[in-house]
Every structure is written in C-alpha cells, then in structure tokens.
C-alpha distance (Angstrom), angle and dihedral (degrees) to the residues before:
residue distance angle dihedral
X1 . . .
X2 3.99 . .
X3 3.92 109.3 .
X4 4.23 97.8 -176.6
X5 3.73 124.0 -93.4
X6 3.29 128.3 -14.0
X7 4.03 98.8 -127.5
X8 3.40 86.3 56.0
X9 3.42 116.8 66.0
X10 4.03 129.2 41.0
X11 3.69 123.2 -130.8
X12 4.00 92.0 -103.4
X13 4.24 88.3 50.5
X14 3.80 91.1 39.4
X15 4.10 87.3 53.0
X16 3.76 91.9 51.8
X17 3.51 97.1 38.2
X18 3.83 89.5 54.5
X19 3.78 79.6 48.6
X20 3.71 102.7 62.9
X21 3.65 95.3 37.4
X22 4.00 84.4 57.9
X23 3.67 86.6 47.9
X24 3.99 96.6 54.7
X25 3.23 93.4 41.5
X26 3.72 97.3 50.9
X27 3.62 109.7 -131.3
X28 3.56 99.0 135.3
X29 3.40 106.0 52.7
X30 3.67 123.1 111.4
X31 4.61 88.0 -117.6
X32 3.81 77.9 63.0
X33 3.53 104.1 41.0
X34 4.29 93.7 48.5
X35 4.54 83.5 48.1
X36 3.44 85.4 53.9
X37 3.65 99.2 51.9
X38 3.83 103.6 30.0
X39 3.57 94.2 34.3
X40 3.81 128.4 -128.0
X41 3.67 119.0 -47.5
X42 3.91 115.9 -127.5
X43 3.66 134.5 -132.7
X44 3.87 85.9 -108.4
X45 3.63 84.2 58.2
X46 3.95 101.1 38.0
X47 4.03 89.2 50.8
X48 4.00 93.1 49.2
X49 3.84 91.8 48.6
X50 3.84 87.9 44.2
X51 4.06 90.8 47.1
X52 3.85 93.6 45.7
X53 3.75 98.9 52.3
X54 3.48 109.6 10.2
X55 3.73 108.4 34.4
X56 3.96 97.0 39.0
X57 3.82 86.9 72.0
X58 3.78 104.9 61.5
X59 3.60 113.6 81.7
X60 4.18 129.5 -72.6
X61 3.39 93.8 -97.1
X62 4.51 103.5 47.9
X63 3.87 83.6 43.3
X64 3.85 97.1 57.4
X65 4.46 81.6 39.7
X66 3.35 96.0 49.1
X67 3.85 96.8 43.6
X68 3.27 92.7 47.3
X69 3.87 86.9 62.0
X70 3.43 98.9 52.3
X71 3.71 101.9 44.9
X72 3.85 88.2 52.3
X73 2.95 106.4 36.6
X74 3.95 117.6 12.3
X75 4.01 102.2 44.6
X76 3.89 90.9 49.2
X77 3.44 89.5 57.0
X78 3.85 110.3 27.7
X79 3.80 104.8 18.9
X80 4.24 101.9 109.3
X81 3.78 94.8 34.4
X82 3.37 122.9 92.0
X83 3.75 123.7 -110.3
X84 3.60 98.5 -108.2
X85 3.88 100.1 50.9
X86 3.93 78.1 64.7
X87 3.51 91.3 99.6
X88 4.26 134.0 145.1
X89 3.96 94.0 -81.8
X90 3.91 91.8 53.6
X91 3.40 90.1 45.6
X92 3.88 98.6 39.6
X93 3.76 83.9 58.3
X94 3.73 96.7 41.2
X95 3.83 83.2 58.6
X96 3.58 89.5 52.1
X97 3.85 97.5 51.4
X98 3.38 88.8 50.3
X99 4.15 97.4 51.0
X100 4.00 85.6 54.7
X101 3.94 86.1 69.7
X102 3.54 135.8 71.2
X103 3.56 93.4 -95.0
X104 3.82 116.8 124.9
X105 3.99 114.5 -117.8
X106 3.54 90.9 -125.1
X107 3.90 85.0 57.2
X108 3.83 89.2 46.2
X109 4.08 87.9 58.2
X110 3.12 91.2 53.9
X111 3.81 104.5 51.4
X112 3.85 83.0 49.3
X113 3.58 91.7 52.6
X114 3.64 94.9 60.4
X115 3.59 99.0 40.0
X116 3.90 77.2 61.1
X117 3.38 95.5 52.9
X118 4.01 94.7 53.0
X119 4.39 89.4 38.6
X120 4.16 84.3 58.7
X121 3.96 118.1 -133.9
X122 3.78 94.5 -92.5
X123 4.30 81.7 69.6
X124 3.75 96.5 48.6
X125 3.89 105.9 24.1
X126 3.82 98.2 105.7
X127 4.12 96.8 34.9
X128 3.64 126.8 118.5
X129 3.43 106.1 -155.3
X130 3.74 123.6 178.0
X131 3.67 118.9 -144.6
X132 3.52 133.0 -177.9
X133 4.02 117.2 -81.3
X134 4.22 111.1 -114.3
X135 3.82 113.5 -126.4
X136 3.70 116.4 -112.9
X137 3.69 105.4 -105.9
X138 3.69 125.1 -176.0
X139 4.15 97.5 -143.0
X140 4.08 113.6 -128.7
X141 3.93 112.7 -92.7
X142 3.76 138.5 -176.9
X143 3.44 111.6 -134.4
X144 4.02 118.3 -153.4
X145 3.86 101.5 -89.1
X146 3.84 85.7 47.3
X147 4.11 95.6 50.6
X148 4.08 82.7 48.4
X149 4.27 96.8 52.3
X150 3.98 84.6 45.9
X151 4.06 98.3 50.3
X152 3.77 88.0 35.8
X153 4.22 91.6 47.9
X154 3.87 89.0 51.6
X155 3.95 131.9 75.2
X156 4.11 131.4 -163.0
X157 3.13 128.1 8.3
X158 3.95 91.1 -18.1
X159 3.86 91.8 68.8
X160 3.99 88.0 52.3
X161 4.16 88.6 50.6
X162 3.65 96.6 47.7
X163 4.20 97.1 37.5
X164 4.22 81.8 48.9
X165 3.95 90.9 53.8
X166 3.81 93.9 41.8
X167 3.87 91.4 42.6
X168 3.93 95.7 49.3
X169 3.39 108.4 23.7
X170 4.06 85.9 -128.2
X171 3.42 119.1 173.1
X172 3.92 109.6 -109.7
X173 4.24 92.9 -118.8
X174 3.82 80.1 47.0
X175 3.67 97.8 51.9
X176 4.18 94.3 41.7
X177 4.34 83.6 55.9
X178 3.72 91.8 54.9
X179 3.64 114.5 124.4
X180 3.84 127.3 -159.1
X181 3.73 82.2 -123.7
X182 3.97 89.2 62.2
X183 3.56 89.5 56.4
X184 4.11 117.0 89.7
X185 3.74 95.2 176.1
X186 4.05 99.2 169.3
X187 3.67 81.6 67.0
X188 3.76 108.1 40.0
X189 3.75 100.2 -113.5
X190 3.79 142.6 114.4
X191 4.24 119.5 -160.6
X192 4.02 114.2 -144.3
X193 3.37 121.2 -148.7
X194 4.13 115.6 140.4
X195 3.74 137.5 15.8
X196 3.42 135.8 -159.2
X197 3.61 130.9 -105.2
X198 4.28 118.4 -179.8
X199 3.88 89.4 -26.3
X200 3.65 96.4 -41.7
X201 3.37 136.9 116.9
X202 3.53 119.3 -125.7
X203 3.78 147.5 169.5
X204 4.19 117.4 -83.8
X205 4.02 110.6 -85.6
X206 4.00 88.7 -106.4
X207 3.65 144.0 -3.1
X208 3.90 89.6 -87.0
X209 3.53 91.5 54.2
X210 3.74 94.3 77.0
X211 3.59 103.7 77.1
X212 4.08 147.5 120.8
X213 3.94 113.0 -107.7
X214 3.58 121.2 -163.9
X215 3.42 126.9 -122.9
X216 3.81 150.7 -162.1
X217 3.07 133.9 -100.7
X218 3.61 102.7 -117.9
X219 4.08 94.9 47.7
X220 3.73 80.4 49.3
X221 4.21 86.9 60.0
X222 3.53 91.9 40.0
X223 3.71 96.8 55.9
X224 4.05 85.9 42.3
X225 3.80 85.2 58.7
X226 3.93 97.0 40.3
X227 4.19 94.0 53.8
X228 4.26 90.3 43.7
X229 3.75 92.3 -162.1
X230 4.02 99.8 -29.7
X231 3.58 108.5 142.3
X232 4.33 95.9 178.2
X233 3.48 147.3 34.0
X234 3.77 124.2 46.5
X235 4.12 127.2 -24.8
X236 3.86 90.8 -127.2
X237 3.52 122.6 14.0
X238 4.12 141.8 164.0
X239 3.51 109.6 -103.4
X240 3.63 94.7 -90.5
X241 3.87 87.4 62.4
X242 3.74 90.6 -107.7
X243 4.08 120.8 132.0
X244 3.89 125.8 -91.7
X245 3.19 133.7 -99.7
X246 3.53 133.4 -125.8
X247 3.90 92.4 -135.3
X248 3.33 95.4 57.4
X249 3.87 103.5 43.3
X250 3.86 83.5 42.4
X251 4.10 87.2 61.3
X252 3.91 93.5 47.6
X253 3.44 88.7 48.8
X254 3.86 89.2 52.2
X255 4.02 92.7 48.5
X256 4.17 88.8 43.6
X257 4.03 91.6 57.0
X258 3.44 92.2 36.2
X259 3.74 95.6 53.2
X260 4.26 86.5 45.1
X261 3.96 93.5 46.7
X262 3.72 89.1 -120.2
X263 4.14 119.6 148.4
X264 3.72 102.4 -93.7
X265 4.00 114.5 -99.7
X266 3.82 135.9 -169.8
X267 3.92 115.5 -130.9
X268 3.77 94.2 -91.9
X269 3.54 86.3 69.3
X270 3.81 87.0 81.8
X271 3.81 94.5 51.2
X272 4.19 86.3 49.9
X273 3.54 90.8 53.9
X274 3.81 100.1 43.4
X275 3.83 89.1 62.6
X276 3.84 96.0 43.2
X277 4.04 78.4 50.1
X278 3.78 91.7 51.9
X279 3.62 96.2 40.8
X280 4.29 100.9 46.8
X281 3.98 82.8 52.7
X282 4.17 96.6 54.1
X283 3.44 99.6 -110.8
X284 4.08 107.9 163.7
X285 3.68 110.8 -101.3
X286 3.37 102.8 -127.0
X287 3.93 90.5 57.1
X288 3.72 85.7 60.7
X289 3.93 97.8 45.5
X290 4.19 81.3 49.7
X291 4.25 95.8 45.2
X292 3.58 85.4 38.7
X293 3.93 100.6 52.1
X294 3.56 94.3 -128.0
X295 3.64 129.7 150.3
X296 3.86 101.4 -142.9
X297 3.63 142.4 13.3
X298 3.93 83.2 -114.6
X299 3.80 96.7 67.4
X300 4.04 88.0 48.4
X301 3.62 97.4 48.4
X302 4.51 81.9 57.6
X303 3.97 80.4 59.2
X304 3.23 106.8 41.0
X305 4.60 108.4 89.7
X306 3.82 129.9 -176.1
X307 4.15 120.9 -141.7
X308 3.81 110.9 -137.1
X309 3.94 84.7 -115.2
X310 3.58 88.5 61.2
X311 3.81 93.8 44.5
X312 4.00 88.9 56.7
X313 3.55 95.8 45.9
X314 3.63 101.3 50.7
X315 4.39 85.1 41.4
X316 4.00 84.3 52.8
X317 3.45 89.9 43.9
X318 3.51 108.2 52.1
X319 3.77 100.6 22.4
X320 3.53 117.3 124.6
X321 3.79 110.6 -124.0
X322 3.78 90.1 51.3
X323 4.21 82.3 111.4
X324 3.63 86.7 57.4
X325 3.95 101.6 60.4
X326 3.70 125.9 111.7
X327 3.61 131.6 160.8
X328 3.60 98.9 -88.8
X329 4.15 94.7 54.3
X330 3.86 130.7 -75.2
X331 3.57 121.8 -34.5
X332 3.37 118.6 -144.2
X333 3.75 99.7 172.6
X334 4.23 90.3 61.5
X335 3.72 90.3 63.3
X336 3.82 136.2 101.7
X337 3.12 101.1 -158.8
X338 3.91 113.7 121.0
C-alpha cells in the first residue's frame, strides 16, 4: 500500500499513516477479519438465511410470491457469487434482462424489491437504479347499474356472495373468512377479522383490514334469507362447509358477465366500484378508507373511478355560466360577472 515519498515521512509518521489508511479502508475490523477466515457468503447463502428467518414470517401468501421470485429469477442469476459482488451494475443489468421478457414492469419492481429486501439497505442505500416506468392503467370497475344486473342475474347463495362484495367492498379472501358469528344483522353490520388464502385461514392483509362495515338494510335481509336459520360455520361455503375459492368464484363471475355482455372483470372489480359508489354519493373519505380497510386516503383515492356521465354532470353542475343559459344558447351579455 503506497504511503507517498520516501523523504517525506519518518518511520513513526509512516507507521501511523499506514495506520489510518488501514483504518478507512477497513481491514482491521473484526467484519473483515471473520470474511477472511470463513470466507464470503454467497447469494445462495444470503437468500436461504433471508428465507429461513426473515421471509417465513410474512404471511402464506408473500412467502409463496416472494419465493417464487427468487428461485426463478434470483438463484439463476446470483446463486455462486458472493454477496458483495451484488452490486448496482449486476443488478442494473439484471433489471435489464428481465425487461427483455414478457414480464410486466410492475412485476419487474417487484422482483427488485425483494432482492432488496434479502441484499439489506446498507448494500443498496446509495444506488441509482433505473427501472422500467409502469403503464397507467385505469383498473376494471363495476359501476352501480352493473353490480345490480350481476346480483339480479344470479340465484342462491351466489346472489348473497356477489350482493355482499358489491355492498361492502370486502376483499374476496375477506368475504370467504366470514363467519355467521361476524355477522350482527339486527344492526346492519359485519366485524372482519380473517381472510382466506388457498383454503386457509389467515390474519387480515393489514391492521386496517380488521374492521366493522356498515351495512344496508336490504343486504342485511338478504344475508338473513341466505343463512335460513344457521347460526355457525362460514357465510358462504362449498357444500362440504369448506371456504371458497377464488378460482372458482372467479369462473362464475366469468360465465355471469359473459352471459350479460358485460366487459369481463376480476373480483376486485367489486371493491373498485364500491368506493367510486361511496365517493359519487359524498360519503366522507375517511369513512371509506375505514369500511374499506385501507391504510390511507392515498390508496382509496387509486380506487375510487368517475363515469363520463358523472364527469358531465358535476361540469354542468358546477360550471360557471350555468346563470347565463337561456333557450336560445348562453348569454354572456345577462351576466354580472366582471
């Protein structure tokens, strides 16, 4: 390790020069020390600590996600080098690999995020990746006549499912992990407190999520009608009594729209329209976020959508030459405004 000239240090100076530089460069600290003895741990390594103790904590459903991401994507790429030669170039061209597939950005963002979670902040702190930009997409949404010609279309216990996720704005795990025992009907109001997941029952997505929602009257009849004198087990159920499945409401749904002529829809498409329901009639917004289960206004305002016939009412509403109409075409001249 060069120090400078010779003539110009003394042995002394030269000894705590070498010192300092040591110092910066951290060579004798213990981190170093324990690397150079055990060796440096891999990716492979890194990801498999990170899995076992980390990962195994989120809920069912992140850790089959996120493991999904790192076994196909991650290991092929990372597995035999260590977990400092992980650095922004490798990943900047990992990123780039990855856009020149089929994979969605948003999906790309995502894999990124967790291999930042496993690399540790320290790692990534100070890089400036660049990712690929996510397409503005307006999500699918039911709006209120469309909610009413799928409950109407529908009989049984399917009508009572689909009028509880357009009446609530439930999540569909949520819904599936009612229990009759969440349901206080004589006062209009249903209590979440799980969802489901594969079969399994599991906790609420977030804090939020474990709320009571009000509800109508009506829905309140309906679900009356639906249990006929059941006072346990699960709201909606297979006919063994276990809980729903996505898949399978997901493919009624399908046949319902298809059979109306209505653009097809996943089952968040009733949770999108309930908020732009609850919004075009006034409702305060943090009633929403709190029937909703959502964290922040923020997240709400990304559910809440406007029809073009609400749009032009509102406009016509609240424009300001609306004083100035007659029924040969605005007139300017009658105004007083300045």
């Amino acid at each position: 390790m060069p120090l400078g000239p010779v003539a110009k240090f003394t042995k002394p100076e030269a000894k705590r020069k070498l010192r300092e530089l040591l110092e910066q460069s951290g060579v004798n600290t213990e981190f170093h020390l324990l690397q150079a003895i055990q060796g440096s741990q891999t990716f492979e390594q890194e990801s498999a600590w990170w899995r076992r103790n980390k990962l195994s904590l989120f809920k069912p459903s992140c850790q089959e996600t996120m493991g999904s991401h790192i076994d196909k994507y991650m290991l092929p790429q990372f597995s035999g080098l260590p977990i400092d030669a992980v650095d922004e170039r490798r990943v900047q061209e990992f990123v780039a690999d990855l856009n020149r597939t089929e994979l969605a950005p948003k999906s790309i963002r995502n894999i990124v995020w967790v291999l930042k979670l496993i690399l540790g902040k320290k790692r990534w702190r100070d890089w400036n990746l660049v990712l690929p930009e996510v397409p503005e997409k307006e999500q699918r949404y039911f709006t209120e006549d469309e909610m009413r010609q799928i409950i109407n279309f529908v009989q049984g216990q399917w009508r009572a499912l689909f009028a509880t996720m357009a009446g609530t704005g439930l999540r569909c795990g949520e819904v599936f992990g009612l229990h009759v025992e969440d349901l206080d009907l004589p006062s209009c109001r249903i209590r979440v407190r799980r969802s489901v997941w594969r079969g399994q029952e599991v906790t609420v997505k977030t804090k939020s999520g474990n709320r009571t929602v009000d509800i109508v009257p009506a829905l309140a009849e309906m679900l009356l009608e639906h249990l006929n004198g059941r006072t346990a087990g699960r709201v909606f159920q297979t006919r063994n009594g276990t809980a729903l499945s996505k898949d399978s409401v997901h493919r009624k749904l399908v046949s319902v729209l298809a059979a109306l002529g209505l653009k097809q829809g996943g089952l968040h498409a009733f949770r999108h329209g309930r908020v732009s329901v609850l919004q075009q009639k006034g409702v305060l917004g943090d009633l929403v976020k709190e029937w909703i289960g959502h964290a922040n206004l923020r997240t709400t305002s990304r559910y809440t959508h406007f029809g073009p016939e609400i749009r032009e009412r509102v406009a016509a509403e609240v424009g300001i030459f609306q004083p100035m109409l007659d029924p040969s075409g605005p007139n300017f001249k009658a105004s007083n405004v300045p």
